[in-house]
N, C-alpha and C positions, 0 to 999 in steps of 0.2 A: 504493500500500500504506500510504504514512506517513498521507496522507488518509484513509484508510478505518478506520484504527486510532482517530483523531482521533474522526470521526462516529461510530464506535461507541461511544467513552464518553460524549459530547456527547446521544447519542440512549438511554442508560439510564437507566431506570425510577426510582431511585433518584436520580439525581441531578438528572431533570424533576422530581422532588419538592421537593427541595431551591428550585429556581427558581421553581416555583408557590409555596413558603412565602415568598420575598421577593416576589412580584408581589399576593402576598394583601397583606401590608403595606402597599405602595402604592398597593392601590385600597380601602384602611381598611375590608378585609374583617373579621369579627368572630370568622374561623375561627383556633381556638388548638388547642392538645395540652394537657390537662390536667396542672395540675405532677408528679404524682403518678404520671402514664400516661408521664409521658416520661424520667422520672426510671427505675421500672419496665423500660421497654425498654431501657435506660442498661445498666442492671444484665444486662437478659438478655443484650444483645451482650456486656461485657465474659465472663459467664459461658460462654458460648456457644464463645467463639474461645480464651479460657484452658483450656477443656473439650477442645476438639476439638483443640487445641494437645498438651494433655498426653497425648491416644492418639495425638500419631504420636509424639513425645519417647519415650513407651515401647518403639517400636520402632526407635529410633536409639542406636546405641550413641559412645556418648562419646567423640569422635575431636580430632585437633590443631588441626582444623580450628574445630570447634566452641567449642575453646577460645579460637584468635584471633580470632574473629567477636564473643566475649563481648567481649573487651579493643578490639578496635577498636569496637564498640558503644557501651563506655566512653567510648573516645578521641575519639570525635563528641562525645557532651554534654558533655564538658571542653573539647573545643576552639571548639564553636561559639560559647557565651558570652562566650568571652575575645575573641574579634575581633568579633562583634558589637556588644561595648561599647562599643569603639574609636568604632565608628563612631558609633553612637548618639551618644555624649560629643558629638561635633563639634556639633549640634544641640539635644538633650538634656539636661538635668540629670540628677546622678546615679540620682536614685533610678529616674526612668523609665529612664534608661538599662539598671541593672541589674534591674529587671523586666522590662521587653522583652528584652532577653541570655537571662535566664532564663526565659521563654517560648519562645526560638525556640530554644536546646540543649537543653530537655526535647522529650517528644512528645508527641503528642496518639490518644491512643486510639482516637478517633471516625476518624480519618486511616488510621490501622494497620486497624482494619475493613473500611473501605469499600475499602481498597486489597488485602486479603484474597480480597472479592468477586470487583474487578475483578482478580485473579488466577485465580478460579475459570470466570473470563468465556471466558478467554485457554486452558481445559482445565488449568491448572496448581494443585498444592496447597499450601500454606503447611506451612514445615518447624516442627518442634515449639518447638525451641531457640530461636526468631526470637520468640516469645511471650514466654518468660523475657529475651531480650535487650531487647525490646520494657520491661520493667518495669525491669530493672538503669539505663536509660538515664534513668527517670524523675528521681533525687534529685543526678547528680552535679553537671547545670547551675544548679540553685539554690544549690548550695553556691560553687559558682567564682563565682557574681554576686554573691550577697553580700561573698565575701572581696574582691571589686573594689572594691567600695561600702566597704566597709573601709577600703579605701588610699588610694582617693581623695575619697571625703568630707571635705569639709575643715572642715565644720561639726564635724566628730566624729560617728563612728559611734552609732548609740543603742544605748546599753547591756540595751537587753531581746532583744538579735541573740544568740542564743548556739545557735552552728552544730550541739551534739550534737541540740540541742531540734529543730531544722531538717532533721536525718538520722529523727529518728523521725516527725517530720511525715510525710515522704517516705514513709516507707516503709509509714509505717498510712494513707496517705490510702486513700480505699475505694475507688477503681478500682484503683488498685496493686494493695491487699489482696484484693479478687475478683477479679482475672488470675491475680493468683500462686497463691491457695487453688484457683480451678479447675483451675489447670496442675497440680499436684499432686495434686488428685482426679482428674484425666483420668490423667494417669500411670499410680496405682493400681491404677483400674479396670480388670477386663477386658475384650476385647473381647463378649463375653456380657453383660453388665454394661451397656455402653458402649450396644449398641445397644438397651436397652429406654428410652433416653430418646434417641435417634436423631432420630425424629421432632421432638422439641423442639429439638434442638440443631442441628440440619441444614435440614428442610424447612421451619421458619416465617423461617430466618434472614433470607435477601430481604426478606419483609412489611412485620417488623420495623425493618429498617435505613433502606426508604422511609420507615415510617411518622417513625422517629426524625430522617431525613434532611429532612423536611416541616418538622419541628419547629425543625431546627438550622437552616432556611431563615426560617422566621418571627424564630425570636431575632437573626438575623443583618440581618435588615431593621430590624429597630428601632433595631440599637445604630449601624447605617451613617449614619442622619439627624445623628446628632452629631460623628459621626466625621473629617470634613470640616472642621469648625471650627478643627483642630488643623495646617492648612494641609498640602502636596505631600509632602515629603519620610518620613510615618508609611507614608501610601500607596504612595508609590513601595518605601520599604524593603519595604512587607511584600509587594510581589509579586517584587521582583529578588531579595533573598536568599536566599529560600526554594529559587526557582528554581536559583542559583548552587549553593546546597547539596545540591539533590535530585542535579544534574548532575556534580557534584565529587565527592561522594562513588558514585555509581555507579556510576564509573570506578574510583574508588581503591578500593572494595569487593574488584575481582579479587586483589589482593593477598594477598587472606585466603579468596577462594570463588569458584569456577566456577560455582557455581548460578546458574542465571539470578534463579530465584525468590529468594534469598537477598540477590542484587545488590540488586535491585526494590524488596526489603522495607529495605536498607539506605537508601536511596536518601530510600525517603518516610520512615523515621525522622527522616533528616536535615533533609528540606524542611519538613517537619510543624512546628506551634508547639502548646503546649501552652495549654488556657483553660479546663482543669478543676482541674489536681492544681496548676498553679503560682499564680494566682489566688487559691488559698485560702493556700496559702504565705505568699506578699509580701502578704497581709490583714493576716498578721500577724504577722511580721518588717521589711515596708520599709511599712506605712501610709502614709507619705507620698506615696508610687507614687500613679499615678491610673489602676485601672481601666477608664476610659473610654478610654486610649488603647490601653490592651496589650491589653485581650479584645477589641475591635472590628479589633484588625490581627490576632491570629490567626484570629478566629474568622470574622468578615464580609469579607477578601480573601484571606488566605493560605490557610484552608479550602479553599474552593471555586477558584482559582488550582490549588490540587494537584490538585482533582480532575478538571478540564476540562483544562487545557494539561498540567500536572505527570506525573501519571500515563500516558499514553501516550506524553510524552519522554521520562522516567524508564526507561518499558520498551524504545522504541527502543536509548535508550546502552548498556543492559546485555546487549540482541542483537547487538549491531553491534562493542561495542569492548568 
């Protein structure tokens, strides 16, 4: 059973895509996604799942449940930063330390997606609330990494860090801002409403996510040739922690929710690294960070890690225990 669970995400359309767009790289294929078209479909998934998020939130009514899932949601991107620092330090300089921190306690939307599918895979539907939890968790781990870089910088902090500037970053970055605006327009709407863009929102979703998943497979091969240069330990962190955190928290999830579905979505919040909304951040509060290390561990091993092994152990622990 646990093998067969394995093969069937290992054997989805969506994530063969994914692995065609790194093996195009490697045989210096000249097939691309246009910036524009991928960008585009970027926008349609976050709309799509912030949408269909906000029609079922309308028919869930606001229980205590829903409240501690908000707060331990929280309590993931608070916590994870802080002890991933740790670690980092030993290795690391500050500044990468506290960008990589604050990549791997934020999450990554493209992760929350494709793990959405592979719930629909499984006959199961993503709850409303997990959408807004999903966005609340984006800004609290760049704030806790910075304030570490704060205390232990010992050069001195750079004085253009001014954390209120940091919280509205967060919160307008534009995937935030189109998950939260969709979830709120799905809300509203009616079911009458809802379904005259049904078709948009539901039946191209698939197409879509391969085709973006193609995408996120090419960018992913480019940035891994350099990646390497950076020696073991970037690589080794970004596939063990992810892993430790998908696992830990999808046990400690029952605390707060029975929901299988609920566990699952906790689970890859927590394994997920961010390399959209934190990236643009630390551009431009920790400059000194270097890109080349933190977007190639989230986005070229920790990605695709969650979606091959991650995801079907993920959904094991939250069956079983």
């Amino acid at each position: 059973m646990n093998f067969n669970l394995l093969l069937e995400n290992l054997t989805n359309p969506a994530l063969l895509f994914f692995v065609l767009g790194i093996i195009a790289v490697y045989l210096k294929s000249d097939l691309e996604i246009p910036p524009n078209s991928s960008k585009f479909i970027s926008l349609y998934l976050l709309f799509a799942i912030g949408f269909k998020g906000g029609q079922e939130l309308s028919h869930e009514a606001f229980t205590s449940e829903i409240g501690w899932s908000m707060l331990f949601g929280i309590g993931i991107s608070l916590l994870i930063p802080f002890y991933t620092f740790f670690i980092l330090k030993r290795k690391l300089n500050v500044f990468d330390s506290s960008a990589i921190a604050a990549a791997y306690g934020s999450v990554s939307a493209v992760t929350f997606v494709t793990a959405v599918s592979y719930l629909e895979s499984q006959q199961l539907t993503l709850h409303g609330h997990m959408v807004a939890i999903m966005a609340l968790m984006e800004s609290p781990a760049i704030i806790i990494s910075l304030v570490l870089l704060t205390i232990f910088n010992k050069e001195g902090i750079s004085k253009n860090i001014k954390i209120p500037e940091v919280i509205k970053h967060s919160l307008t970055n534009g995937s935030v801002l189109l998950i939260l605006g969709s979830l709120v327009i799905g809300f509203l709407a009616s079911a009458k409403q809802a379904e005259g863009i049904k078709p948009f929102t539901n039946d191209l979703f698939k197409g879509f996510l391969a085709i973006f998943l193609l995408d996120m497979g090419i960018t992913s091969g480019r940035k891994l040739k350099s990646f390497f240069s950076f020696g073991l330990f970037p690589f080794l962190f970004a596939i063990i922690i992810p892993l430790v955190n998908g696992c830990v928290f999808a046990m400690l999830s029952s605390l707060v929710t029975t929901d299988i579905t609920n566990r699952f979505m906790f689970a890859i919040l927590a394994a997920s690294a961010s390399y959209i909304a934190v990236p643009a951040a630390m551009k431009i509060t920790v400059p000194q960070s270097n890109p080349g290390l933190y977007l190639p561990m989230a986005l070229a091993v920790t990605f695709p890690i969650n979606i091959t092994v991650g995801m079907p152990l993920y959904f094991l622990i939250v069956q079983h225990f």
